[in-house]
C-alpha positions in Angstrom: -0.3 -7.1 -11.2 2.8 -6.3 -9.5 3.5 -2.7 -8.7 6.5 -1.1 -7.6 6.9 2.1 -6.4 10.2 4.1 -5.3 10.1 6.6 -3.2 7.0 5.8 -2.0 6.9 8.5 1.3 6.9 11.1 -1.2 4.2 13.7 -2.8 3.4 11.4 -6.0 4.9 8.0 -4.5 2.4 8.0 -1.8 -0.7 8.8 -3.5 0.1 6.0 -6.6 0.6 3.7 -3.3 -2.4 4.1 -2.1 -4.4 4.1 -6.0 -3.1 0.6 -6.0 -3.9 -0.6 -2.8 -7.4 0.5 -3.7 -7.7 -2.1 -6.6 -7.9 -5.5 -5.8 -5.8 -8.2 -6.5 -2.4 -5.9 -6.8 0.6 -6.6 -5.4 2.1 -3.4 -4.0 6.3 -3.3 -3.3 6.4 0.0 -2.0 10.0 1.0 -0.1 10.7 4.3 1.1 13.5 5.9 -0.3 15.8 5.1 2.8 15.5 1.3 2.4 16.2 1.6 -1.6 19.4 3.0 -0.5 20.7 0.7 2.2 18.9 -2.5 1.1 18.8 -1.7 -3.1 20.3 -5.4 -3.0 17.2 -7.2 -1.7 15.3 -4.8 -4.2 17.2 -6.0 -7.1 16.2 -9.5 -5.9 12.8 -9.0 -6.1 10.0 -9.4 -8.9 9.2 -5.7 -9.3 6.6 -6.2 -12.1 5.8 -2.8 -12.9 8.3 0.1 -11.5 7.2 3.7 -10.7 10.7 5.3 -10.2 9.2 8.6 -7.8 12.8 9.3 -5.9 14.1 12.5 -6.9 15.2 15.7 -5.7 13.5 19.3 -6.0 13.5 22.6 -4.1 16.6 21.8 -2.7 18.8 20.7 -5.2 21.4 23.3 -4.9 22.1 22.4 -1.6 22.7 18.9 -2.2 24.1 18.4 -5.8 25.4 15.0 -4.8 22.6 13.8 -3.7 20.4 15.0 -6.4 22.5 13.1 -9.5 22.3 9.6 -6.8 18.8 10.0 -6.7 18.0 11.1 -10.4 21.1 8.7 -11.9 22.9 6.7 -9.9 20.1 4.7 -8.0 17.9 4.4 -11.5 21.2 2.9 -13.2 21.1 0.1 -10.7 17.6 -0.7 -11.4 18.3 -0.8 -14.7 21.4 -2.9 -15.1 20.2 -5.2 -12.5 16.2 -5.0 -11.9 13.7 -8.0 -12.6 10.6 -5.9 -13.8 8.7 -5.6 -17.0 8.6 -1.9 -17.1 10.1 1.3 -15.4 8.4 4.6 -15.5 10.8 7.5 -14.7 9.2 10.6 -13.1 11.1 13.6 -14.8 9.9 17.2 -15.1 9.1 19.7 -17.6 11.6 22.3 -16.2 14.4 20.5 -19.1 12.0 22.5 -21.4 14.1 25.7 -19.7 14.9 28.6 -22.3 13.5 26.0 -25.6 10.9 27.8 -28.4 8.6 24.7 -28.0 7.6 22.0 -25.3 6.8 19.2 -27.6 8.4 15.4 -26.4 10.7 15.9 -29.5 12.1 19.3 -29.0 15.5 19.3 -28.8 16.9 20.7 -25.6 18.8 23.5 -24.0 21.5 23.0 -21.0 24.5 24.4 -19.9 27.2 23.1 -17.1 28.3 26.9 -16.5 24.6 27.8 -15.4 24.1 25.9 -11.5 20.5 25.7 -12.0 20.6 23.6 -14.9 22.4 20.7 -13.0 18.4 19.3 -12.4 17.7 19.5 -15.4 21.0 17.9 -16.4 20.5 15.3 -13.7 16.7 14.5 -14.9 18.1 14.5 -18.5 21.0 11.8 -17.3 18.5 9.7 -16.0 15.6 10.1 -19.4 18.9 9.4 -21.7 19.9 6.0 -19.2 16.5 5.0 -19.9 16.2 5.0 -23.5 19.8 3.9 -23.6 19.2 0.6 -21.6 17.0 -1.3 -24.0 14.2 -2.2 -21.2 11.0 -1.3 -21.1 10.4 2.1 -20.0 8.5 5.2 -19.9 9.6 9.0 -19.5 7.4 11.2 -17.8 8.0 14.8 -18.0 5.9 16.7 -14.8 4.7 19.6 -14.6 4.0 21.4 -11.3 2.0 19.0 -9.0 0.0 20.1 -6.6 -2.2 18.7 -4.4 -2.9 18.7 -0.1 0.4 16.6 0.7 2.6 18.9 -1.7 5.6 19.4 0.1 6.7 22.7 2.4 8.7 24.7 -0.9 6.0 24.1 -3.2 5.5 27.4 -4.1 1.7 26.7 -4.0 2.5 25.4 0.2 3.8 28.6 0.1 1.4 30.9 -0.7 -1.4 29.1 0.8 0.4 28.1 4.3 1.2 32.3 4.1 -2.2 33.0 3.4 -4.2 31.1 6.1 -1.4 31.3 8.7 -1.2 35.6 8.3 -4.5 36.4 6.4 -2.2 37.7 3.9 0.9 36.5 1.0 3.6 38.4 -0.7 4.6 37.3 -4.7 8.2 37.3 -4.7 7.2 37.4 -9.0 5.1 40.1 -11.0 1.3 39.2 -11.8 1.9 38.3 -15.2 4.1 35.6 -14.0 2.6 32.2 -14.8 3.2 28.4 -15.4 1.1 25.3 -15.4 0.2 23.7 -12.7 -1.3 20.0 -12.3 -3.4 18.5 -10.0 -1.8 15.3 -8.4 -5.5 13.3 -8.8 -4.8 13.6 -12.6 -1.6 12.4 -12.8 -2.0 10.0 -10.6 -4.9 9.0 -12.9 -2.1 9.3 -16.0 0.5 7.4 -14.7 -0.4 4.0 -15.0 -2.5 4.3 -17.9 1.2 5.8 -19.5 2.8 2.6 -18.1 0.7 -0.1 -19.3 -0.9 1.2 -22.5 1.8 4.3 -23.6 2.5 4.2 -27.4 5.7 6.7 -26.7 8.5 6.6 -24.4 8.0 10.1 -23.4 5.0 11.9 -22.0 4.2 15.4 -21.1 2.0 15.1 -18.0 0.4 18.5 -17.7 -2.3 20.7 -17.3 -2.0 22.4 -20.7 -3.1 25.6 -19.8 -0.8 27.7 -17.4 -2.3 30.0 -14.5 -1.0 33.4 -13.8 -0.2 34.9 -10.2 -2.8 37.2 -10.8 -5.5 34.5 -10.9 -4.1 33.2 -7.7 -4.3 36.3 -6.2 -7.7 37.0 -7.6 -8.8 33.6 -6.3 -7.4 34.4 -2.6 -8.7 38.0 -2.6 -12.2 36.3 -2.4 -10.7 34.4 0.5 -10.5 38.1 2.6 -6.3 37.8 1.9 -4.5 40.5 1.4 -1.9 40.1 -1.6 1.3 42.6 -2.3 4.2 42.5 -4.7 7.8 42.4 -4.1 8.4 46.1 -5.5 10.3 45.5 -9.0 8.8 41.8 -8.6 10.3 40.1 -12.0 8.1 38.1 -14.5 8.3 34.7 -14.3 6.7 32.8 -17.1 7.2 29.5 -18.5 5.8 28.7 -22.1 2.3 26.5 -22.3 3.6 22.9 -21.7 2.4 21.1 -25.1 0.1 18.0 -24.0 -1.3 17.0 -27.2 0.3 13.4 -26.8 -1.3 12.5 -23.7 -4.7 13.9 -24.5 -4.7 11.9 -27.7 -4.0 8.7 -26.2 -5.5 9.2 -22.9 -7.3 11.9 -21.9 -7.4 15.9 -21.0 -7.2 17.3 -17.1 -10.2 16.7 -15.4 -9.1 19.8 -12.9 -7.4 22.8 -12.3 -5.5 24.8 -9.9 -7.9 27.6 -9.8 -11.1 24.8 -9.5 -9.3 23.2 -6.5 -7.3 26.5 -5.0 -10.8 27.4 -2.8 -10.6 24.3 -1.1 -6.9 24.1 -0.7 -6.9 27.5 1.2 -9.8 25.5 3.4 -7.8 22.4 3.9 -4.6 24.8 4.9 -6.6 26.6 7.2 -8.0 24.4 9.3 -4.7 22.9 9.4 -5.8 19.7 7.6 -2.8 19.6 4.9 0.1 17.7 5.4 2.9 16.2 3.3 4.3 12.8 3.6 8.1 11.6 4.3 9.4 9.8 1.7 
């Protein structure tokens, strides 16, 4: 098969890059997100058989709202108006499930243009809506938070673990009850193309299911010998249980966890062995 993936000097990008190169008889198209821009042209020329659309913007979206509606919109409507492929997965993220009751694929969501932290979500949204809209074969996948050893410098997992073995101690910036779900990178990596090739929806929750508090961070890193403190009035952060009842049905449940992996993610960060790619 023919596999295409975008932004593929990224996080998730790099790590589907090298699950395919692992499989024999593949053919991997994998540009970094620098050449889709300047040479999109010669892209659009190409047989992309199967596209993993991985560009996007994050931690630093306020700072470059321009930049973040190109990457999550304008880049994937060229694609889509003028791309030879058979299907497009578009990486989106469960954070469009902001202030909603429920997480289910079908919820209907909640935005607002007046509130500046919604313009991700409004961007991610933009480029989910383009998809469905532009009668090709795609796929939505709504992510969680990924972690994993090349997770990028604001992850807020980088954080606390680059804090941790760097000072022998981290500071919560949010209460202990705070919590969200986190996903390991291997499994989603493992989701992805099975979602592209075999989906039976156009929109998938890919999640751990379960979320993990900062307390059982904390606890985790206690046993590590770091010390952990509180922002004094630290507020509670939580996020409600990401619903992944599609994806286990069709596919199959996590086959890890933050808190089964966090051990050896402090080792990796203190020996200075994690790193994060370019994309």
């Amino acid at each position: 098969m023919i596999f295409t993936v975008l932004g593929a000097g990224g996080f998730i990008g790099s790590q589907l890059v090298e699950t395919f190169k692992a499989q024999e008889g593949n053919t991997i198209y994998a540009p970094l997100r620098q050449a889709v821009t300047t040479d999109l042209d010669k892209i659009l020329a190409r047989d992309l058989g199967h596209v993993f659309y991985c560009i996007g913007l994050t931690a630093n979206f306020r700072d470059h709202p321009f930049d973040t509606v190109e990457a999550h919109v304008c880049l994937l409507k060229r694609i889509l108006e003028q791309g030879q492929f058979e299907s497009l997965t578009y990486l989106s993220s469960t954070r469009v499930y902001e202030g909603s009751d429920t997480t289910h694929e079908s919820t209907v969501l909640q935005v607002s243009p007046n509130n500046p932290g919604h313009l991700y979500n409004l961007s991610k949204l933009m480029g989910e809506s383009l998809c469905l809209a532009s009668g090709r074969k795609t796929r939505i996948v709504r992510l969680s938070n990924v972690f994993g050893r090349t997770m990028r410098p604001k992850n807020f997992i980088h954080q606390i673990l680059q804090e941790a073995a760097s000072s022998g101690k981290t500071h919560f910036l949010t209460a202990p009850q705070s919590a969200k779900d986190y996903v390991s990178v291997s499994d989603v990596i493992r989701w992805l193309p099975q979602i592209a090739l075999h989906g039976k929806h156009t929109i998938y929750n890919v999640a751990n299911g379960q979320n993990t508090s900062n307390a059982g961070i904390a606890l985790l890193l206690k046993q590590n010998g770091i010390t952990v403190s509180y922002a004094k009035d630290a507020p509670e952060w939580s996020f409600p249980v990401i619903d992944t009842n599609r994806l286990t049905q069709e596919f199959d449940h996590a086959q890890s966890s933050l808190t089964s992996e966090l051990n050896d993610l402090y080792r990796c960060f203190s020996q200075s062995q994690c790193s994060r790619q370019k994309n």
